[in-house]
C-alpha positions in Angstrom: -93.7 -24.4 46.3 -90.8 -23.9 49.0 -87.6 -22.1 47.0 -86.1 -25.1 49.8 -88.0 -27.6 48.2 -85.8 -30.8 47.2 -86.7 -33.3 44.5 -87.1 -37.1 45.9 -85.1 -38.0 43.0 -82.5 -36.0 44.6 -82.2 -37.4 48.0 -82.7 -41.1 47.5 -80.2 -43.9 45.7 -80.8 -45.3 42.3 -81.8 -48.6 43.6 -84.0 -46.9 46.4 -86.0 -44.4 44.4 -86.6 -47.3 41.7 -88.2 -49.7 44.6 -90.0 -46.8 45.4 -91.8 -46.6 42.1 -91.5 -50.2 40.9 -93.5 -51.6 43.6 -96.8 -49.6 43.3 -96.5 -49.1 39.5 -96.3 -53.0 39.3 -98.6 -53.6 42.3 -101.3 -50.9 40.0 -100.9 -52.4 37.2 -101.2 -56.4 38.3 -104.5 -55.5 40.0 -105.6 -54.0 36.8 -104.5 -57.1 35.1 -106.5 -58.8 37.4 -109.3 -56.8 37.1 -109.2 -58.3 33.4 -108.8 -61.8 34.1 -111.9 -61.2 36.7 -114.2 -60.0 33.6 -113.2 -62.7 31.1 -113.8 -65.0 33.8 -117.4 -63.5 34.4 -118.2 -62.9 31.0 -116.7 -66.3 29.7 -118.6 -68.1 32.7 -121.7 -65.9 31.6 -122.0 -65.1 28.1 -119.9 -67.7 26.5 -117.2 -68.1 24.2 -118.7 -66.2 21.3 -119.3 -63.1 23.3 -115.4 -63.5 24.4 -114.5 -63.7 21.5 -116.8 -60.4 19.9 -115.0 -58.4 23.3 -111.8 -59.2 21.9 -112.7 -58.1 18.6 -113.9 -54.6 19.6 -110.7 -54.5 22.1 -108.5 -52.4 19.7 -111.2 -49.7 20.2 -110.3 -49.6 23.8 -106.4 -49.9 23.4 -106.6 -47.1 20.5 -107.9 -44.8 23.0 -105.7 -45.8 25.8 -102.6 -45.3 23.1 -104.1 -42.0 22.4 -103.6 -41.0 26.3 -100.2 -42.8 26.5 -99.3 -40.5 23.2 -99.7 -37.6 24.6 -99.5 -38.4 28.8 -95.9 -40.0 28.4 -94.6 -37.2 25.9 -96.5 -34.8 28.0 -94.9 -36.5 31.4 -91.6 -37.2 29.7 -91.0 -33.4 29.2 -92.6 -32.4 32.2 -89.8 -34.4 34.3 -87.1 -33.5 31.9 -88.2 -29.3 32.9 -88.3 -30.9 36.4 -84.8 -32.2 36.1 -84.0 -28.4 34.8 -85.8 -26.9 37.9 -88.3 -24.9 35.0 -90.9 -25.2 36.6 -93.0 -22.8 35.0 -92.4 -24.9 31.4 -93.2 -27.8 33.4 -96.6 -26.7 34.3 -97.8 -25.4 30.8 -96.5 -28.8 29.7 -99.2 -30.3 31.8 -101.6 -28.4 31.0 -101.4 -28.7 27.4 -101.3 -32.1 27.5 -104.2 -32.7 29.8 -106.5 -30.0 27.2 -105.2 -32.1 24.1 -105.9 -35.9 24.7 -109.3 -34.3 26.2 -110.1 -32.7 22.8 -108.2 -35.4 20.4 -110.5 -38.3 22.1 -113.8 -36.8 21.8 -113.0 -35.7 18.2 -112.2 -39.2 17.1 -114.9 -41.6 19.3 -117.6 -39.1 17.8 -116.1 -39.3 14.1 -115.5 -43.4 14.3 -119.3 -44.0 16.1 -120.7 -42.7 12.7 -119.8 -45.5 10.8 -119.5 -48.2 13.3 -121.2 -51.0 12.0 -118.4 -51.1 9.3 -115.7 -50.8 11.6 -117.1 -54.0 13.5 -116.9 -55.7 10.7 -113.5 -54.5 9.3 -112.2 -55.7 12.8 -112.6 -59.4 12.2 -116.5 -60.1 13.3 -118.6 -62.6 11.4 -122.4 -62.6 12.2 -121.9 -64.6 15.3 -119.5 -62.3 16.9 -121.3 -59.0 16.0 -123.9 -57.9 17.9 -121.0 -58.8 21.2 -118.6 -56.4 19.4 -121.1 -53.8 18.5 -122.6 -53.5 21.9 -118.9 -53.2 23.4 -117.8 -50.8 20.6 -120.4 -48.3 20.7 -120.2 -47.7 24.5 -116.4 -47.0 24.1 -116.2 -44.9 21.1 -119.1 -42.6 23.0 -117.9 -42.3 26.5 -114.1 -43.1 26.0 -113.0 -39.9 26.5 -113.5 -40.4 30.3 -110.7 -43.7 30.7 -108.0 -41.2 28.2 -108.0 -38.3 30.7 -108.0 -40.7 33.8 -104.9 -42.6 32.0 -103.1 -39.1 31.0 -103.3 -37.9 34.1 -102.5 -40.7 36.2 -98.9 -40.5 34.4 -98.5 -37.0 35.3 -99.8 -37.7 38.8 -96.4 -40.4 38.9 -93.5 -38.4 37.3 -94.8 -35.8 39.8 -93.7 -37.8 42.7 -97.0 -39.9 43.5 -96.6 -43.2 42.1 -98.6 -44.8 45.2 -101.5 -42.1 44.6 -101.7 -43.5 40.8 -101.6 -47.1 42.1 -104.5 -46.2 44.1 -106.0 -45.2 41.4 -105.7 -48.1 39.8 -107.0 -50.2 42.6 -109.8 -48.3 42.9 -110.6 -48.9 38.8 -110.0 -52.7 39.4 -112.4 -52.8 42.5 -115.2 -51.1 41.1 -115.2 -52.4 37.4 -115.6 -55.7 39.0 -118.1 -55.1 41.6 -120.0 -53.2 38.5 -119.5 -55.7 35.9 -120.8 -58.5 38.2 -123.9 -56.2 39.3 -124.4 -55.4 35.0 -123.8 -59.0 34.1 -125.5 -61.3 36.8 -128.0 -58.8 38.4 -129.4 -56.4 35.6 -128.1 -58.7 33.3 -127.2 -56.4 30.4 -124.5 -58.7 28.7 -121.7 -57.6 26.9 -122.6 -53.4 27.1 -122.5 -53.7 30.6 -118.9 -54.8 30.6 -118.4 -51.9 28.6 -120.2 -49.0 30.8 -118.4 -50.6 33.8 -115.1 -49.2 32.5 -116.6 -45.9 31.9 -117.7 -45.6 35.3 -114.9 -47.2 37.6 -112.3 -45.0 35.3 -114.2 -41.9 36.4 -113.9 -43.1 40.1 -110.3 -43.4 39.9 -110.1 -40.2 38.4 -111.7 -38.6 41.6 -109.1 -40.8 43.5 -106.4 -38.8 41.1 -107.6 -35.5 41.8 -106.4 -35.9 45.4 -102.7 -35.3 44.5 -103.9 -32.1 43.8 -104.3 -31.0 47.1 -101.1 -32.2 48.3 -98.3 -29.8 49.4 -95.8 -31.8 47.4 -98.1 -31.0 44.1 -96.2 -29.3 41.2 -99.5 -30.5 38.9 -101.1 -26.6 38.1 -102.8 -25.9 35.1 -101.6 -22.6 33.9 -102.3 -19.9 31.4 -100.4 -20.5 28.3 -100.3 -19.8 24.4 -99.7 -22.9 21.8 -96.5 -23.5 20.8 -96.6 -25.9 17.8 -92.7 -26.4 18.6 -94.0 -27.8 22.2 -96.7 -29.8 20.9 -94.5 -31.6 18.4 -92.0 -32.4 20.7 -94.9 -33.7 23.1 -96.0 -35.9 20.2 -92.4 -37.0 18.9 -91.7 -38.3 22.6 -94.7 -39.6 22.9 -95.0 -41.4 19.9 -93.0 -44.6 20.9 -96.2 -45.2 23.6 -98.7 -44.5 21.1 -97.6 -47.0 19.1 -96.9 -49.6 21.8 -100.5 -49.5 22.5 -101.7 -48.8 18.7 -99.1 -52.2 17.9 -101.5 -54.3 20.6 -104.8 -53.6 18.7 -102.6 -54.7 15.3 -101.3 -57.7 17.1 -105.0 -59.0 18.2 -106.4 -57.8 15.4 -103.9 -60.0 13.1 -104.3 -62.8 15.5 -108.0 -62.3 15.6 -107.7 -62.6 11.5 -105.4 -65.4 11.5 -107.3 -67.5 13.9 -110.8 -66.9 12.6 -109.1 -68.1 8.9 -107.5 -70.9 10.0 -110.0 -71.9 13.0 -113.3 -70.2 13.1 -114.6 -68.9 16.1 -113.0 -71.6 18.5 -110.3 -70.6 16.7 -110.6 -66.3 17.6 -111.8 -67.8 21.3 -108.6 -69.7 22.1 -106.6 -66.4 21.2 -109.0 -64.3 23.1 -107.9 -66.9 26.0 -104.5 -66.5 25.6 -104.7 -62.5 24.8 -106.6 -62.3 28.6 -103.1 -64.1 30.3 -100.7 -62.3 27.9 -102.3 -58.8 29.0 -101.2 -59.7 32.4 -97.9 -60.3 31.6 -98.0 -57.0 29.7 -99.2 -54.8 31.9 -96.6 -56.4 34.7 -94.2 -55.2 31.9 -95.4 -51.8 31.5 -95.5 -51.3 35.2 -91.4 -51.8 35.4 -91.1 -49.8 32.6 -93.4 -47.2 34.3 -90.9 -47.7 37.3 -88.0 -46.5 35.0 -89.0 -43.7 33.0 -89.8 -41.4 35.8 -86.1 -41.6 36.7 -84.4 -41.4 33.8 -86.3 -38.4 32.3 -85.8 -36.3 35.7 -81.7 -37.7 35.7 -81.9 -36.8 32.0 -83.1 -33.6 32.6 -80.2 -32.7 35.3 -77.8 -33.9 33.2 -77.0 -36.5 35.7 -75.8 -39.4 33.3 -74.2 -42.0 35.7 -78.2 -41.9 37.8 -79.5 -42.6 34.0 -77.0 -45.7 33.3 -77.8 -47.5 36.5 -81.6 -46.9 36.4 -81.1 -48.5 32.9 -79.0 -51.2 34.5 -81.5 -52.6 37.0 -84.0 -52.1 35.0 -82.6 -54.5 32.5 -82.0 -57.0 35.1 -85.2 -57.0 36.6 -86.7 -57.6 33.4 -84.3 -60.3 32.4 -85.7 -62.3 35.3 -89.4 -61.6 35.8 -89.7 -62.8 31.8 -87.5 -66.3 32.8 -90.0 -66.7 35.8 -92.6 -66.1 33.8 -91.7 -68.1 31.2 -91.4 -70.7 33.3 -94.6 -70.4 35.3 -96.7 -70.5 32.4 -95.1 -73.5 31.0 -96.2 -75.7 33.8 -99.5 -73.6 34.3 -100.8 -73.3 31.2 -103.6 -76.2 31.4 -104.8 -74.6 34.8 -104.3 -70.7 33.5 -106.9 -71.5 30.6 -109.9 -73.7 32.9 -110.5 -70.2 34.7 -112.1 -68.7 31.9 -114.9 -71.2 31.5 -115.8 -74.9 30.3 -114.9 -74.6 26.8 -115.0 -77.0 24.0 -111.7 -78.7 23.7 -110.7 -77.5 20.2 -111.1 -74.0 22.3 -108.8 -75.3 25.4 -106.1 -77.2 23.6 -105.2 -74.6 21.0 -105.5 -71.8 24.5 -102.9 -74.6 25.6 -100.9 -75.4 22.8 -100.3 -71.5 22.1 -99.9 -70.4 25.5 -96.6 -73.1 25.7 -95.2 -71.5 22.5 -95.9 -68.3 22.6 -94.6 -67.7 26.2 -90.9 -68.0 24.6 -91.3 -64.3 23.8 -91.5 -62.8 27.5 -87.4 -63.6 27.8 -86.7 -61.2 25.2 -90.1 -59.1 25.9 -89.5 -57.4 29.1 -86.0 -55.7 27.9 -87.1 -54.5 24.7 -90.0 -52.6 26.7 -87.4 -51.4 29.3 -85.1 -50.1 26.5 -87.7 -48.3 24.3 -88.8 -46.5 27.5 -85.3 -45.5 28.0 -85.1 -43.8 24.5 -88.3 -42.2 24.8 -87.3 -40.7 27.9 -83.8 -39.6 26.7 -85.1 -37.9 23.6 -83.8 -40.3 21.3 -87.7 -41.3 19.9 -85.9 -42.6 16.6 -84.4 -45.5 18.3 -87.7 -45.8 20.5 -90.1 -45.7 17.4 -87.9 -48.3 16.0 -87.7 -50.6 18.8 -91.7 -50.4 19.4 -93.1 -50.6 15.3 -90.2 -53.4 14.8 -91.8 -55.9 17.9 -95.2 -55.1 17.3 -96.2 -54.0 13.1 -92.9 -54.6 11.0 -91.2 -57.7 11.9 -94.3 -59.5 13.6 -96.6 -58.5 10.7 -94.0 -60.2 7.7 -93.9 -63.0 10.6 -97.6 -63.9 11.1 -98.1 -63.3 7.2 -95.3 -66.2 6.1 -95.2 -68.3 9.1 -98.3 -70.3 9.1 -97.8 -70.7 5.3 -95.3 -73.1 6.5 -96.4 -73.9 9.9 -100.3 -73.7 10.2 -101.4 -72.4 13.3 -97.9 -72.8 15.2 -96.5 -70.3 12.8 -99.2 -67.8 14.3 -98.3 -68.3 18.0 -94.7 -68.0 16.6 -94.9 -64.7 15.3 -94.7 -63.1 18.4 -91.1 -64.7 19.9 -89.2 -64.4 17.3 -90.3 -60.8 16.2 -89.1 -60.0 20.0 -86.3 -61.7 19.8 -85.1 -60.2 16.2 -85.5 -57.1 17.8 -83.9 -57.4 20.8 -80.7 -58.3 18.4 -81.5 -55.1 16.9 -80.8 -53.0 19.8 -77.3 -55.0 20.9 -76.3 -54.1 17.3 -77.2 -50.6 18.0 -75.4 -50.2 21.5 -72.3 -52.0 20.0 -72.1 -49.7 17.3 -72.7 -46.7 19.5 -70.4 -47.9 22.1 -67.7 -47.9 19.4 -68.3 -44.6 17.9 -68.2 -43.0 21.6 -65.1 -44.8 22.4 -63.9 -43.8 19.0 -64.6 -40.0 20.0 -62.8 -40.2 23.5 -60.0 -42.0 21.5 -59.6 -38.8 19.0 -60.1 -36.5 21.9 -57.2 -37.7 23.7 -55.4 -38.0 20.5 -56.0 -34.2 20.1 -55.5 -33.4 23.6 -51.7 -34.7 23.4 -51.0 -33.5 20.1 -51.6 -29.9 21.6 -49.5 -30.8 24.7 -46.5 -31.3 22.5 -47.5 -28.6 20.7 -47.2 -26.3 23.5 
């Protein structure tokens, strides 16, 4: 790398280097979305409610391992821009390749360990004996060959803090094209049900890690694996940072696996069905979320970093804002939509549709409050402060919305499920004015006493 060479970061505006990673970060991660809604559509046209409902059982499997690479990719990435920021470059790189060796290892070591007792785990997860040989089919291929989708995910954050967030969209796109064109050739040609859907995620996540390996050979690369020795001081700090995403992703396997429970209790199968639905919608609206906050983080751990603090308020600042409005649009989209969102995924018995329905309206409320809170833990994790992120993130998605789904439909029945969700968001969100209140008034408190001082030696002199 040219001693000339200039940061991006450095050269553009706030508001121009965030378009510039806002619009393929969203872009990749709607088209992955899509990619979803594509295979409950095939599989829920195909195999039927029941077998929706088993995938949506085994699901935490898949978001455990994807939390697993956001762990250590966005502690990994974090530190790697905040070096960046520092111009380190040498730290930078032994970040990167300590990161990319560990979720390798840390992946392979727990699929192998969890496929040994399986059948349990199924069951644990909320199957009856309708839903278990779809869960088990699903589960097995995941635990075995997961390892492949953690490294692709690692790297692809890497791949965007290092300056090629349209070279990670691509990736992206690529995984969405072929899981579909794989899934439909697995489920209507070879017709191999529910494992199918499973070994076309394998696959088209090693196709987009080809499509990753490209940044590689760009001049603009700082991505070099490097000799190093391990530093348990580095790999805690990767871990501390990361933590915030590993539990963002860990909290969505509690939150369907609660649902799932909740559902199956108070509905049966239609009952897990009509949240599966609703889960399929939701995780577009999520990953359209993590995409913004994938916009973000880039630039505030490399402004972090370089100690350039007025760049890390404004990120923060549109950041905010955009949220703000994409969760009042999509509120209100998916109130008048909610009928038509649901009839994609199949002909379904009406107790399966209306509840889809009827919890879709409700449950919506929380994408006003939902968007923020994600922006805001991202901007915590990326500043160093991963107390403030850890709280924000188990809060939303364990603390408060576990004590929520336990007492609410108590009270409520099933509305007191779908209800779990906004107001946990919205407790939190109220959670983090508090905080910024209180620390607004202790820094204003310090300049106050600083100036105090300052004139006090003034008259001194």
């Amino acid at each position: 790398m040219s001693t000339n060479w200039t940061h991006p970061l450095e050269r553009q505006t706030v508001g121009k280097a965030f378009i510039s990673y806002l619009v393929p970060s969203v872009l990749g991660m709607l088209v992955i979305a899509l990619n979803f809604i594509i295979d409950g559509i095939m599989v829920g046209h195909k195999l039927g409610s029941t077998a929706m409902a088993g995938i949506g059982i085994a699901s935490p499997v898949y978001t455990l391992f994807v939390a697993m690479s956001l762990w250590i990719g966005m502690g990994g990435a974090t530190l790697y821009s905040n070096h960046m920021g520092r111009k380190d470059h040498q730290k930078a790189k032994e970040v990167f390749t300590k990161s990319i060796i560990l979720i390798a290892l840390a992946t392979v070591v727990i699929g192998y360990t969890a496929f040994t007792f399986k059948d349990k785990l199924v069951y644990a997860l909320g199957a009856n004996a309708d839903t278990f040989p779809f869960a088990a089919d699903y589960m097995n291929i995941m635990l075995l060959f997961g390892f492949v989708f953690t490294i692709e995910n690692a790297l692809s954050v890497f791949v965007r803090n290092d300056g090629g967030p349209n070279t990670s969209m691509y990736a992206q796109i690529t995984f969405a094209v072929a899981n579909i064109v794989i899934n439909y050739i697995t489920l209507y040609v070879l017709e191999w049900g529910v494992r199918g859907v499973a070994l076309g995620t394998i696959v088209s996540a090693a196709l987009a890690l080809l499509v990753l390996f490209s940044h590689f050979f760009k001049k603009s690369n700082n991505l070099t694996f490097t000799r190093f020795t391990w530093s348990t001081k580095l790999l805690g700090m990767i871990a501390l940072i990361g933590f915030p995403s590993f539990l963002a992703e860990l909290g969505m396997s509690v939150f369907s696996v609660s649902h799932n429970i909740s559902m199956e209790r108070i509905g049966g199968t239609d009952g897990v069905a009509s949240f599966t639905v609703l889960n399929y919608i939701h995780g577009v609206v999520l990953m359209a979320f993590l995409g913004l906050a994938s916009a973000a983080q880039p630039l505030i751990s490399y402004y972090h970093g370089a100690q350039r603090s007025k760049r890390v308020q404004e990120t923060i600042r549109i950041a905010v804002k955009t949220a703000l409005t994409c969760g009042v649009v999509l509120l209100l989209v998916v109130q008048v939509g909610a009928p038509y969102f649901v009839q994609i995924f199949g002909n379904f018995s009406s107790s399966v549709t209306d509840r889809a329905v009827y919890g879709l309206r409700i449950f919506t409320i929380a994408y006003v409050f939902m968007g923020i809170n994600f922006v805001m833990s991202t901007y915590f994790q990326s500043i160093g402060n991963a107390k403030m992120a850890i709280w924000i993130t188990a809060a939303r998605e364990m603390i408060i919305m576990l004590a929520l789904i336990a007492v609410l439909p108590s009270f409520f029945d099933v509305t007191g499920v779908w209800l779990a969700v906004p107001l946990s968001e919205m407790l939190v969100l109220i959670t983090i004015a508090l905080y910024y209140r209180k620390r607004s008034m202790a820094e204003r408190g310090s300049l106050l006493q600083a100036d105090q001082t300052s004139s006090r030696f003034k008259q001194a002199k």
